[in-house]
BAMI-793867 format. One record per residue: chain; x, y, z of N, C-alpha, C, O in turn; residue in three letters; residue number from 1. Coordinates in Angstrom, 2 decimals. Example, Ala and Ser with C-alpha at 12.3 -4.5 7.8 and 13.67 -1.06 7.14 Angstrom:
2
{chaine=A; nxx=13.19; nyy=-5.69; nzz=7.80; caxx=12.30; cayy=-4.50; cazz=7.80; cxx=13.20; cyy=-3.30; czz=7.80; oxx=14.24; oyy=-3.32; ozz=8.46; residu=ALA; num=1} $
{chaine=A; nxx=12.85; nyy=-2.25; nzz=7.08; caxx=13.67; cayy=-1.06; cazz=7.14; cxx=12.90; cyy=0.03; czz=7.87; oxx=13.41; oyy=1.14; ozz=8.04; residu=SER; num=2} $
% end
This chain:
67
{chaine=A; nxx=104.92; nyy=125.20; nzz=88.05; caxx=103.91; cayy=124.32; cazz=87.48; cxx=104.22; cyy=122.88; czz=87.87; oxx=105.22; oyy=122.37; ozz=87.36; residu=UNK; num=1} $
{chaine=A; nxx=103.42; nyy=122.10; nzz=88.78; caxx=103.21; cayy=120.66; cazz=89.19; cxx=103.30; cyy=119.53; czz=87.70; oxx=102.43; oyy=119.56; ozz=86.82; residu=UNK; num=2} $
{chaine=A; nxx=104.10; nyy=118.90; nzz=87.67; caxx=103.29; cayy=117.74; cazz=86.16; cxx=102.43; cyy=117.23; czz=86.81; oxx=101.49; oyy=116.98; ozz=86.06; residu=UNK; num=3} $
{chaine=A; nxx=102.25; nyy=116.97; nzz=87.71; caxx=101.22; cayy=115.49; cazz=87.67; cxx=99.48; cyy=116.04; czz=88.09; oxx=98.98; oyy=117.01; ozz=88.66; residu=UNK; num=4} $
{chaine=A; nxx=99.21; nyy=115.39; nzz=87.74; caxx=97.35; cayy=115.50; cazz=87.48; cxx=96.80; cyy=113.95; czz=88.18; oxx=96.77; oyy=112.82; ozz=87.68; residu=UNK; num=5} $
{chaine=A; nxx=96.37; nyy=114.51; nzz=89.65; caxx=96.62; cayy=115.36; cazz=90.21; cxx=98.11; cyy=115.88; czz=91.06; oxx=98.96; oyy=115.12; ozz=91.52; residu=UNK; num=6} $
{chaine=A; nxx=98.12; nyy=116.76; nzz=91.07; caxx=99.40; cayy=117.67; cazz=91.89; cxx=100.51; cyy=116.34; czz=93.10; oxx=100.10; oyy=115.63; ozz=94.02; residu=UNK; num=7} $
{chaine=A; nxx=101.48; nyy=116.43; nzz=92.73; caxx=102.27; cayy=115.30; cazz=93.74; cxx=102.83; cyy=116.10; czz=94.29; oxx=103.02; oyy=117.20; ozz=93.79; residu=UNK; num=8} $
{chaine=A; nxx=103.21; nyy=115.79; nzz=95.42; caxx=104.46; cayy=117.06; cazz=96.44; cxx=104.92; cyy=116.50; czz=97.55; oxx=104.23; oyy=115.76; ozz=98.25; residu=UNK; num=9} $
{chaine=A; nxx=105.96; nyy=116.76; nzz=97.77; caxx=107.11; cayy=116.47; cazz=98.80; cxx=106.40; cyy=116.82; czz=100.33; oxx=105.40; oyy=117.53; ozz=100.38; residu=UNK; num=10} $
{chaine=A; nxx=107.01; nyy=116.24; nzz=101.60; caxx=106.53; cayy=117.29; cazz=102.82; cxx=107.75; cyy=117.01; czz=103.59; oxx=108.15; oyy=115.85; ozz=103.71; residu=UNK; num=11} $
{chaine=A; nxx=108.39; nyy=118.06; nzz=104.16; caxx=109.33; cayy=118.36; cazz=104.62; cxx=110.74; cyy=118.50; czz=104.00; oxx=111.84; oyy=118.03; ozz=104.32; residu=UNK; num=12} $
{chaine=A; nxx=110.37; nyy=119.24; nzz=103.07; caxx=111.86; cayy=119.34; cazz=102.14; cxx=111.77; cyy=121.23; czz=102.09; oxx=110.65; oyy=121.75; ozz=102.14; residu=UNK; num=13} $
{chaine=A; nxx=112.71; nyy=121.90; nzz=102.02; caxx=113.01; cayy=123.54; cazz=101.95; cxx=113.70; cyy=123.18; czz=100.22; oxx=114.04; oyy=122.09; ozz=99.76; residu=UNK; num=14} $
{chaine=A; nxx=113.72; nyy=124.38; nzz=99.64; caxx=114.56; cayy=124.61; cazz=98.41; cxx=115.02; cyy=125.92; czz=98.70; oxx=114.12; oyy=126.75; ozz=98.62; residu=UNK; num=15} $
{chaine=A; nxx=116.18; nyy=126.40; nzz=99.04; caxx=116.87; cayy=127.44; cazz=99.36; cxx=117.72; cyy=127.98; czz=97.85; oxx=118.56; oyy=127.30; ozz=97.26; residu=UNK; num=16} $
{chaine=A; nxx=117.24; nyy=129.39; nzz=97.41; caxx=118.07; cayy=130.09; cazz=96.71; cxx=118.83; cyy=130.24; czz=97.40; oxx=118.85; oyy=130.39; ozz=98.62; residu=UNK; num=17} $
{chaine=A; nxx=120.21; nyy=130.18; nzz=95.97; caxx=121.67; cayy=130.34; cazz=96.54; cxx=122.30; cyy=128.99; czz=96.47; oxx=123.50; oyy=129.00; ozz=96.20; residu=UNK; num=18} $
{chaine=A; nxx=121.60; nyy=127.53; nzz=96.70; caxx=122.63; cayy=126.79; cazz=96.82; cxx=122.84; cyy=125.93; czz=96.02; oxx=121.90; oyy=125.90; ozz=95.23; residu=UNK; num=19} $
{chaine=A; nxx=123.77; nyy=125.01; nzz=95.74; caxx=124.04; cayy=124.41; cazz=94.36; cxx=123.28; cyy=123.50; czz=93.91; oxx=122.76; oyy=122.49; ozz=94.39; residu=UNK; num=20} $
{chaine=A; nxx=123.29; nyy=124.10; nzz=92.68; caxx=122.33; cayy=123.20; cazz=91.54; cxx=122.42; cyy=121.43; czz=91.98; oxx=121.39; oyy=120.76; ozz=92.10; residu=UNK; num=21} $
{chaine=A; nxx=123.52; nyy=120.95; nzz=92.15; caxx=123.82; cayy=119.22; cazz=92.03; cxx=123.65; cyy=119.37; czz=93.21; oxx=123.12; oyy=118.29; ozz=93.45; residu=UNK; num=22} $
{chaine=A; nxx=123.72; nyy=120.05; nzz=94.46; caxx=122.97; cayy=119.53; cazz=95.85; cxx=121.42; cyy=119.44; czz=95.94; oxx=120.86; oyy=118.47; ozz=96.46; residu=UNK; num=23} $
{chaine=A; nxx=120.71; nyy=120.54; nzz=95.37; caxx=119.38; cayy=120.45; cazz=95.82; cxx=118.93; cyy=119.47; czz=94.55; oxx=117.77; oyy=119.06; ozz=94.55; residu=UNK; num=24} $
{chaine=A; nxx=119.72; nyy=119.13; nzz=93.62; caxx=119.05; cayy=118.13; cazz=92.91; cxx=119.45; cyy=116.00; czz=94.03; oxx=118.99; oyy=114.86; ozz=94.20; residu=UNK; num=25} $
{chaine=A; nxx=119.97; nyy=116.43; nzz=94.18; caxx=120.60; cayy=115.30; cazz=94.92; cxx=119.41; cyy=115.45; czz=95.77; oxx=118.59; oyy=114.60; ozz=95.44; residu=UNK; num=26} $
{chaine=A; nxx=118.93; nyy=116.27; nzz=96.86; caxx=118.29; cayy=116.61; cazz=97.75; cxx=116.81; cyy=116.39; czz=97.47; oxx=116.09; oyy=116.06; ozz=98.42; residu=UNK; num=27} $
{chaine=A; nxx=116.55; nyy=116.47; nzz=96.87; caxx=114.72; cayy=116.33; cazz=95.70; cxx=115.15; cyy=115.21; czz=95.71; oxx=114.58; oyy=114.67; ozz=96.66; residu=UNK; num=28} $
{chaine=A; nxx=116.12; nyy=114.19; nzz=95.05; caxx=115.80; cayy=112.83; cazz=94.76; cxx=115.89; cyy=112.29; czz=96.14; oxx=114.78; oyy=111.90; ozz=96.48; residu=UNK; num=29} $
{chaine=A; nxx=116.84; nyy=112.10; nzz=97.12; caxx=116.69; cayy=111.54; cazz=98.10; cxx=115.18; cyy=111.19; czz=98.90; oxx=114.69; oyy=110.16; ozz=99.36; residu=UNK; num=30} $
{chaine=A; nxx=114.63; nyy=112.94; nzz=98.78; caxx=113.06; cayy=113.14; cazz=99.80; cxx=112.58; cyy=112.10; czz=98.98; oxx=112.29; oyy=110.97; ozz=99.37; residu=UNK; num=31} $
{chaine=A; nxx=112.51; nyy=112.65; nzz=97.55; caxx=111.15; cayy=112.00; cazz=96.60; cxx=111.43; cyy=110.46; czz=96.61; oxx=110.50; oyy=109.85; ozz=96.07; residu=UNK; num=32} $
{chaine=A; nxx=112.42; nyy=109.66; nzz=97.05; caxx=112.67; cayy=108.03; cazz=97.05; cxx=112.25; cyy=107.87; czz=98.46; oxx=111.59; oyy=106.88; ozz=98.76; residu=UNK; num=33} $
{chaine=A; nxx=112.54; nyy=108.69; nzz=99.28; caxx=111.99; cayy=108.38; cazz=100.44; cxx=110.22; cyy=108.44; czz=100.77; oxx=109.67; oyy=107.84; ozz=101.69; residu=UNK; num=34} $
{chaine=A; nxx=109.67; nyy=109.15; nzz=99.96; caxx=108.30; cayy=109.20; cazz=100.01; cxx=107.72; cyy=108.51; czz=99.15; oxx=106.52; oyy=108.77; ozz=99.11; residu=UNK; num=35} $
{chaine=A; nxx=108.12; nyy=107.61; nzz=98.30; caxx=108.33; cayy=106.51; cazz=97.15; cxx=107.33; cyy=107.49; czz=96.05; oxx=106.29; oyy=107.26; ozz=95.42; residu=UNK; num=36} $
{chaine=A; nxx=107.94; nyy=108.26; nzz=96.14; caxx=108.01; cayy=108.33; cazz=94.06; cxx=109.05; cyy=107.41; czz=93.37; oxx=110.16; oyy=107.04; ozz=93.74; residu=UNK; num=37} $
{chaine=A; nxx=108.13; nyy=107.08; nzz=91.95; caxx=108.75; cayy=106.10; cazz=91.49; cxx=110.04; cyy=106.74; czz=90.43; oxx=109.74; oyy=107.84; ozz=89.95; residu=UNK; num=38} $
{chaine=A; nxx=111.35; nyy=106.24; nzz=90.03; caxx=111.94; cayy=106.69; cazz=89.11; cxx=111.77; cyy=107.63; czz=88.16; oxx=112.43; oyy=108.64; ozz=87.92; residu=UNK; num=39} $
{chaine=A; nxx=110.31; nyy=106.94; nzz=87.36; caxx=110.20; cayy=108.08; cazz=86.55; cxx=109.27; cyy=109.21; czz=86.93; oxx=108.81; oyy=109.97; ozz=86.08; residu=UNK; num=40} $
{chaine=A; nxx=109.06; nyy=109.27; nzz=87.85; caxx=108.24; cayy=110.34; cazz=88.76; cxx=109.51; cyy=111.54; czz=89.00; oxx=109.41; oyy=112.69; ozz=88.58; residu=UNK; num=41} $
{chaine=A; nxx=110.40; nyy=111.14; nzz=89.58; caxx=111.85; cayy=111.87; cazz=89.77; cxx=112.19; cyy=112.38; czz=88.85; oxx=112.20; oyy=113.60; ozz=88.66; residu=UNK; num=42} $
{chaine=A; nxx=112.63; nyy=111.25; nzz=87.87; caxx=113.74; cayy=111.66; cazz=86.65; cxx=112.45; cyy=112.81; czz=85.77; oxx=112.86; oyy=113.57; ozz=84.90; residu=UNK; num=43} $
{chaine=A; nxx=111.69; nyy=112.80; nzz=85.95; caxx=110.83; cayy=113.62; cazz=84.71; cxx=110.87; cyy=115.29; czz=85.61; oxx=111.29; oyy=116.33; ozz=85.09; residu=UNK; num=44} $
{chaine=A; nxx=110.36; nyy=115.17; nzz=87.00; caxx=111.14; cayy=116.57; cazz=87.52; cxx=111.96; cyy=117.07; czz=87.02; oxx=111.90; oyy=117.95; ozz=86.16; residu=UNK; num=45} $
{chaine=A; nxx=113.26; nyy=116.38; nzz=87.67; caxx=114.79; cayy=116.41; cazz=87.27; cxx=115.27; cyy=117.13; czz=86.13; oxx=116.06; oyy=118.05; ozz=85.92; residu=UNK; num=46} $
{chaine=A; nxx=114.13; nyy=116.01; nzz=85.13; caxx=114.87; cayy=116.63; cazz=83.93; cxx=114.06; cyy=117.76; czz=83.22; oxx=114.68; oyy=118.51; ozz=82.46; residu=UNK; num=47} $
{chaine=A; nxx=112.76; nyy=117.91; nzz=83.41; caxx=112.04; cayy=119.58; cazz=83.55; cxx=113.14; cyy=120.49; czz=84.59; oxx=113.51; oyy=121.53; ozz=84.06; residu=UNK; num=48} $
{chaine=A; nxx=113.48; nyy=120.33; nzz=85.42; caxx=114.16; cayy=120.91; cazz=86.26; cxx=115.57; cyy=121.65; czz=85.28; oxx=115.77; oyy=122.85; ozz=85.07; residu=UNK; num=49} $
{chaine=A; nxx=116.30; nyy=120.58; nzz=84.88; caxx=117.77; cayy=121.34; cazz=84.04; cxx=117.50; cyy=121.56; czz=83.00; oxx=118.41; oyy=121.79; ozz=82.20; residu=UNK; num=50} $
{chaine=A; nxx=116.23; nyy=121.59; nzz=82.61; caxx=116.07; cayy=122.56; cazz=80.74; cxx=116.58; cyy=123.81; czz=80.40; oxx=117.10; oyy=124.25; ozz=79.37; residu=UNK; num=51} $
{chaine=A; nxx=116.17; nyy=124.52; nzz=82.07; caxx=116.37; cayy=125.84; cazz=82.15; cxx=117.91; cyy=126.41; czz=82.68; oxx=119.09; oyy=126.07; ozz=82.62; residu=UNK; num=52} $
{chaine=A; nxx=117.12; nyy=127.47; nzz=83.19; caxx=118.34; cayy=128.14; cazz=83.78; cxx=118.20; cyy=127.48; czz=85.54; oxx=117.68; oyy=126.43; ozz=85.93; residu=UNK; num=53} $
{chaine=A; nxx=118.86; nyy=128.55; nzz=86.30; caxx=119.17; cayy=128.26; cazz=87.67; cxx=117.67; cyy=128.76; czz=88.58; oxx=117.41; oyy=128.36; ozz=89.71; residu=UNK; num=54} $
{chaine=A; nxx=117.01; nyy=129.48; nzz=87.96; caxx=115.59; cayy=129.90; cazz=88.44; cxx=114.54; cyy=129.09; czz=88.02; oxx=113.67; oyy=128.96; ozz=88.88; residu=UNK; num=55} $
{chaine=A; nxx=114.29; nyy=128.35; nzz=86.67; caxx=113.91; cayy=127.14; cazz=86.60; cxx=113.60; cyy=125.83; czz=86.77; oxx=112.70; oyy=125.02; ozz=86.54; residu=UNK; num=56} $
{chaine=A; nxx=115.11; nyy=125.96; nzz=87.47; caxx=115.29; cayy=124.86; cazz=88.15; cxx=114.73; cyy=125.09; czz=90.21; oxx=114.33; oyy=124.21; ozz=90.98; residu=UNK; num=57} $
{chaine=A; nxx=114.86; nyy=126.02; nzz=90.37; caxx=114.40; cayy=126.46; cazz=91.82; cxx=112.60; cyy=126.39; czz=91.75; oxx=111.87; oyy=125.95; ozz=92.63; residu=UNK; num=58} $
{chaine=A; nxx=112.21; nyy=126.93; nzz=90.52; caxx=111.05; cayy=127.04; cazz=90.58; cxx=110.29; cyy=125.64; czz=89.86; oxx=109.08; oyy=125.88; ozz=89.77; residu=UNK; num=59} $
{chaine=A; nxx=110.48; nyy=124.83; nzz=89.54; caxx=110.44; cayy=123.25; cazz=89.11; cxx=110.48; cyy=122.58; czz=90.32; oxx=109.71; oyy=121.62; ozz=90.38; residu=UNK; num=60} $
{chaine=A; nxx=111.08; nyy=122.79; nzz=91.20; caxx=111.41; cayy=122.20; cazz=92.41; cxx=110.41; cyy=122.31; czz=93.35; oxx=109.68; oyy=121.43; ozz=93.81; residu=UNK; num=61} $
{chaine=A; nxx=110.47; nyy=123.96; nzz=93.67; caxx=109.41; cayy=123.91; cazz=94.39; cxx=107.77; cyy=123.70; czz=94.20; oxx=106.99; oyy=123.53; ozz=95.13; residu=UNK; num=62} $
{chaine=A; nxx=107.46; nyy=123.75; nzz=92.91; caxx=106.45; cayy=123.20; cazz=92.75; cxx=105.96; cyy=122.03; czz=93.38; oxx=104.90; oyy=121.73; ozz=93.93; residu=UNK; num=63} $
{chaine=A; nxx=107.36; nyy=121.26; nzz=93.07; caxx=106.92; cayy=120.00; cazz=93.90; cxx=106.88; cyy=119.59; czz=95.21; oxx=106.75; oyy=118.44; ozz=95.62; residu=UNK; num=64} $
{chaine=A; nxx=107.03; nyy=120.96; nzz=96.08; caxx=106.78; cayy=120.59; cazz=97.73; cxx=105.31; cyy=121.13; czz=98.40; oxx=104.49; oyy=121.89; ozz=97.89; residu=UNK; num=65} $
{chaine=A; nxx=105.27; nyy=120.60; nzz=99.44; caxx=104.38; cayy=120.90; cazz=99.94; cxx=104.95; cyy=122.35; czz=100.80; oxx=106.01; oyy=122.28; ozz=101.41; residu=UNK; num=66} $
{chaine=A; nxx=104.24; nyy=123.49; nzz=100.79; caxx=104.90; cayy=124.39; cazz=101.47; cxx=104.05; cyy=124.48; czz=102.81; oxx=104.39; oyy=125.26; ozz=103.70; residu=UNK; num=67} $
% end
């Protein structure tokens, strides 16, 4: 599920099951500053992102790319 209305998304970022939680979060913020989302554009992912578990967080993520 996207937050934003309308839909925001990354382009050229992968989210690979399997790899660590604090890399692909590191990895989302880097793209998303580089495509200027603003702070709290990030941090509100982010932190939808670690509510959950480790599939939550994969699937939070990818919401936000362009596939």
């Amino acid at each position: 599920m996207n937050l934003f209305n309308p839909p925001k998304l990354l382009n050229g970022l992968q989210i690979r099951f399997g790899e660590n939680p604090m890399a692909l979060l590191a990895l989302f913020t880097g793209h998303a500053s580089k495509q200027q989302w603003s702070e709290q554009e990030i941090e509100n992912v982010l932190r939808t992102a670690k509510k959950g578990n480790y599939m939550n967080l994969i699937k939070t993520l990818r919401a936000h790319i362009h596939h």
